[in-house]
N, C-alpha and C positions, 0 to 999 in steps of 0.2 A: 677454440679461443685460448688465449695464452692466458699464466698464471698474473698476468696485469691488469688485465680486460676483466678477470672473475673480482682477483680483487678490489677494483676501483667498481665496479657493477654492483658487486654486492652491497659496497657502500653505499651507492646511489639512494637504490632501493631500498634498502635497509630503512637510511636517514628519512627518503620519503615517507614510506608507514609510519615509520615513528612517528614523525613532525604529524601526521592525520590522525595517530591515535593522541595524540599527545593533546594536541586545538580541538577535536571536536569533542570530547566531554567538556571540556572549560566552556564551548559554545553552551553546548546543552543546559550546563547547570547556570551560567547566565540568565540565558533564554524561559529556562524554568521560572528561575526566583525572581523574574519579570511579568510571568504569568501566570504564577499557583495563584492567584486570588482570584484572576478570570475562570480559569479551569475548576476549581473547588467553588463558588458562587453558580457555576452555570450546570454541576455537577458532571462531568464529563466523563464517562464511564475509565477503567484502566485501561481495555482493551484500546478503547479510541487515544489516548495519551500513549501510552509504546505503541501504535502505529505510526503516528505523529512525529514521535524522535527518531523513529527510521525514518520517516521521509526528511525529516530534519535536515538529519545523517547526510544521506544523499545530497539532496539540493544544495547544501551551503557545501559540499565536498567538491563538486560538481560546479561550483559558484568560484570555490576560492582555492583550486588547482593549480592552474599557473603560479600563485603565489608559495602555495605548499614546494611544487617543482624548486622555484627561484631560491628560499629562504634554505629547502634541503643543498643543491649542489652548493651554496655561496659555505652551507658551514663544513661539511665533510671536507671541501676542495681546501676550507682554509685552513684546517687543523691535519691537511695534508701536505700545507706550504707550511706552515709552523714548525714542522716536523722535517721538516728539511727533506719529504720524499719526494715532491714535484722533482726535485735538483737532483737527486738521487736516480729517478728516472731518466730523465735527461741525456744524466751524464755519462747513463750506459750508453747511450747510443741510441735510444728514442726518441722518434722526433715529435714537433709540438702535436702534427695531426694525426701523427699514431697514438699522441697520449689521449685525445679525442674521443678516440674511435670507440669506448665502452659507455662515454659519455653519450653521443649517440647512441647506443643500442638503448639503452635504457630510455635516453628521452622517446624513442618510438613505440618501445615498448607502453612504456606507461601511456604518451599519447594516444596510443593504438585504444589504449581500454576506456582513456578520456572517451575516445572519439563517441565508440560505444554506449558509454554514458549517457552520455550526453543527446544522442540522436533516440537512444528508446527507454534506455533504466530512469533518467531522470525526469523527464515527463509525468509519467506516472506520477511518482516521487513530488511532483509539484503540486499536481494532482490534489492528491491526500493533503499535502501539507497547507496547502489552499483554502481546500475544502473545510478543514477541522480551523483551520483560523476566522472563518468566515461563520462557522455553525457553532465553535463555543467560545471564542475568545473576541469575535466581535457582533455577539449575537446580541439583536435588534437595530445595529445600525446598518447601511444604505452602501451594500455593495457598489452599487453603480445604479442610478436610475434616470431614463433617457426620454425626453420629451419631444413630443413631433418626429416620430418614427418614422422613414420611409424606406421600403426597401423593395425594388428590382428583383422577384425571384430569378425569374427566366424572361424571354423576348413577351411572354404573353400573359403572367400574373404578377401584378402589382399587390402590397401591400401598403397598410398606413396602422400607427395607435400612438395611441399618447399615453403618457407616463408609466415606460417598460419597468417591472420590476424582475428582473431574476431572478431573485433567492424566492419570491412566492410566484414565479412563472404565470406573470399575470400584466395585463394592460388595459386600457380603458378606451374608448373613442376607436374602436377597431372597424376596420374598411378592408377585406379581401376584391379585388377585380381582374376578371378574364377577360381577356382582349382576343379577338381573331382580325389580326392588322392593328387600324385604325380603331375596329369597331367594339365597343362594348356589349357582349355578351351575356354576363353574369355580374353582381355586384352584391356581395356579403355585406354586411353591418352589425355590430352588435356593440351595448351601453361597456360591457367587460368580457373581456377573454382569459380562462384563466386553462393551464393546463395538468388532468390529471389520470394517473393512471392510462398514458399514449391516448386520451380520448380529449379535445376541447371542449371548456363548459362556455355556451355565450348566454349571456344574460341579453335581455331587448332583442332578440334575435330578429333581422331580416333580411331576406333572400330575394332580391329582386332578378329574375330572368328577360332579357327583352328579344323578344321575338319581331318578325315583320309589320304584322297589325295591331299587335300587343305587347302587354308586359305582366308577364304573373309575377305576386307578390306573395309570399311566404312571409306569416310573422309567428313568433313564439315566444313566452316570456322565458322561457329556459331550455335551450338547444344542447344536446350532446352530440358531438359530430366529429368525422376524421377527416382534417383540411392538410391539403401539398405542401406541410414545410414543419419542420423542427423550434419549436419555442427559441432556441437560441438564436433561433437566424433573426429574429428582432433586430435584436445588438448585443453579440456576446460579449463576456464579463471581460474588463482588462486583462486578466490573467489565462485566457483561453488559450494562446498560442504556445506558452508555457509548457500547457497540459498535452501538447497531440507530439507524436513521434514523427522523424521526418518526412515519412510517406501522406500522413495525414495532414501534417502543414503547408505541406507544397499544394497539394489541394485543393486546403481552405484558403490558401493566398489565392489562388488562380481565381477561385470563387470568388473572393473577395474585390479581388481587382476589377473584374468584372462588372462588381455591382457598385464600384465605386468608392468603396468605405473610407472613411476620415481614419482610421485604421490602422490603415495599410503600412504605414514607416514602421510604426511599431512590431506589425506582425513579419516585417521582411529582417529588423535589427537582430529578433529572437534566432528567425532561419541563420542568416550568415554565422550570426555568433556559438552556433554548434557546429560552427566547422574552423571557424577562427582562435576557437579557445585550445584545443590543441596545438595548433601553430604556434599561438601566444606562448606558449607553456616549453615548446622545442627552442625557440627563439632566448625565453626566459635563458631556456639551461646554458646555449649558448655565454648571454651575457654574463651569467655565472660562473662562468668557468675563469673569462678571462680579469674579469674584477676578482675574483680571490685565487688564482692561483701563484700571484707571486707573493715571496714572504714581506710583510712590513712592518714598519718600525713600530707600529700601534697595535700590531696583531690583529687577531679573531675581529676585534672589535671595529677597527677601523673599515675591514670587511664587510661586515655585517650592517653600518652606518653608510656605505655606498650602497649596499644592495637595496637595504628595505628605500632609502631616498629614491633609486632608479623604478622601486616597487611601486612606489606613490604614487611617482608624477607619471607612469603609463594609469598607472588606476582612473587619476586623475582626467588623463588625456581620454580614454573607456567611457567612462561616466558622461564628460561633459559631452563629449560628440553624442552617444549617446541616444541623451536628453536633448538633445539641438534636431536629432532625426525624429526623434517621438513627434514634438512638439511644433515640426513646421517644416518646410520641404526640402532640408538638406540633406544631399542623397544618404541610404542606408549604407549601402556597399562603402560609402568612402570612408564614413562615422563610426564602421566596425574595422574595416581594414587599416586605416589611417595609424594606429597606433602600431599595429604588426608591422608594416610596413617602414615606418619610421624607427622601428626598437631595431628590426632585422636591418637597416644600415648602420646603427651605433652598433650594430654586434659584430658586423664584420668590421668596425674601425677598431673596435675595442680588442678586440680577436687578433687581428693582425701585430697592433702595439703591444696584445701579451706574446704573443710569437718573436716578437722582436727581442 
């Protein structure tokens, strides 16, 4: 690499960390002084609060990357057209897509470690951060609770309960059935299903088996027993898909599909967008380059006032699509891609006019 490539690279990068270390304390002490009275009220040990602001860390780093990416190249590149060096390079005999070319390294670079993030570090990371939101900062309210339960395990057991609750791994009106075809086999029941310690407790418990000429009845007022399927397969918590890295959410989509979930947009928005946020963020650098790399009459500022407005209205266009896939059947792939897609042709208009 030439002595242009290290030093416009180092810039890059430099500015990036910075710009990350710089936003995510102010996040944290935010985010704190919004919720030291849930966390001290509920007593929340220290250990559990610094795990928490590392996953903090992570997830909103992980969240608000692309932006870090766009707001770093837009200020370096412009306090390097201020400076009269864009023109300087130039005017050796560089040209515009050589001056590029460190810009590029960098954006893949750090995309490279997005990508990463994104597919296994931050999961986790949501995980924890989920979890301690739900156990001390929104403790005793109603993660999600879901009535008239039905779910499809496989081609030959059915289940049913009414009013799932998650956080106490528990439901009410609970119905297990095995089918062979058409025909009904076995038929579980019980008043409550709660689960603990990998064993089910049923309350009212009855086991009906139907045979040829009969049918034995099994009852019990208090059953412990180990049945085909994971509490969460009820209806897992909004924030489920979040939590699994990308081998396990491919998966739980396919499962899911499967069995039909109401779901499903949401859990497909999560997939694509661990692989579109790096894109977004390569694209960002793009549009960065060519909105501040020439000098203007307003300077830094005028810069900086294009970027974050181009900042917005993609944020903007993210969100709404989005929330339009969550909430009702317009495709996922178009609601995550759509704005990539649309940023990555103003980048080569914008690109070509700063080459100009």
């Amino acid at each position: 690499m030439k002595i242009l490539d290290w030093y416009i690279l180092k810039r890059y990068l430099g500015t990036f960390f910075t710009m990350i270390l710089m936003f995510i304390p102010i996040g944290i002490i935010v985010d704190l002084s919004e919720k030291i009275d849930n966390i001290l009220e509920h007593k929340a040990p220290f250990a559990a609060v610094a795990s928490y602001y590392l996953d903090f860390t992570i997830y909103f780093a992980n969240l608000l990357f692309p932006l870090f990416v766009f707001l770093s190249v837009i200020w370096f590149t412009s306090k390097l057209a201020n400076k009269t060096e864009i023109i300087a390079f130039l005017s050796s005999g560089v040209s515009f897509w050589r001056f590029l070319r460190p810009y590029m390294i960098g954006a893949i670079l750090i995309c490279a470690g997005a990508l990463a993030m994104g597919l296994f570090l931050a999961p986790r990371a949501s995980q924890g951060f989920n979890e301690f939101k739900y156990t001390y900062l929104k403790k005793g309210k109603k993660v999600q609770e879901t009535r008239n339960v039905y779910r499809q395990l496989n081609d030959s057991i059915f289940l049913y309960a009414n009013d799932f609750k998650p956080l106490k791994k528990s439901a009410t009106n609970f119905t297990l059935e095995y089918f062979d075809g058409n025909k009904l086999v076995t038929k579980i029941s019980a008043r409550t299903i709660t689960f603990k310690d990998s064993i089910y407790e049923l309350r009212d418990f009855v086991k009906r088996t139907v045979l040829e000429n009969e049918d034995i009845i099994e009852k019990a007022r208090k059953k412990d027993t180990v049945l085909p399927f994971n509490i969460d397969e009820f209806t897992p918590v909004t924030y489920v898909a979040e939590t699994l890295n990308y081998v396990e959410l491919s998966e739980f989509i396919e499962k899911e599909s499967k069995r039909g979930s109401s779901d499903i947009n949401r859990y497909k928005v999560v997939a694509y967008k661990r692989w579109s946020i790096p894109v977004s963020a390569f694209i960002l650098t793009v549009i960065g380059v060519a909105v501040s790399s020439m000098k203007r009459r307003g300077g830094m500022g005028v810069n900086l006032a294009v970027g974050i407005s181009l900042a917005f209205v993609f944020i903007f266009f993210d969100k709404v699509l989005g929330t339009m896939a969550n909430q009702s059947d317009f495709p996922p792939l178009v609601a995550v891609w759509f704005p990539n897609v649309s940023f990555g042709i103003l980048a080569i208009y914008l690109l070509y006019n700063a080459k100009r």
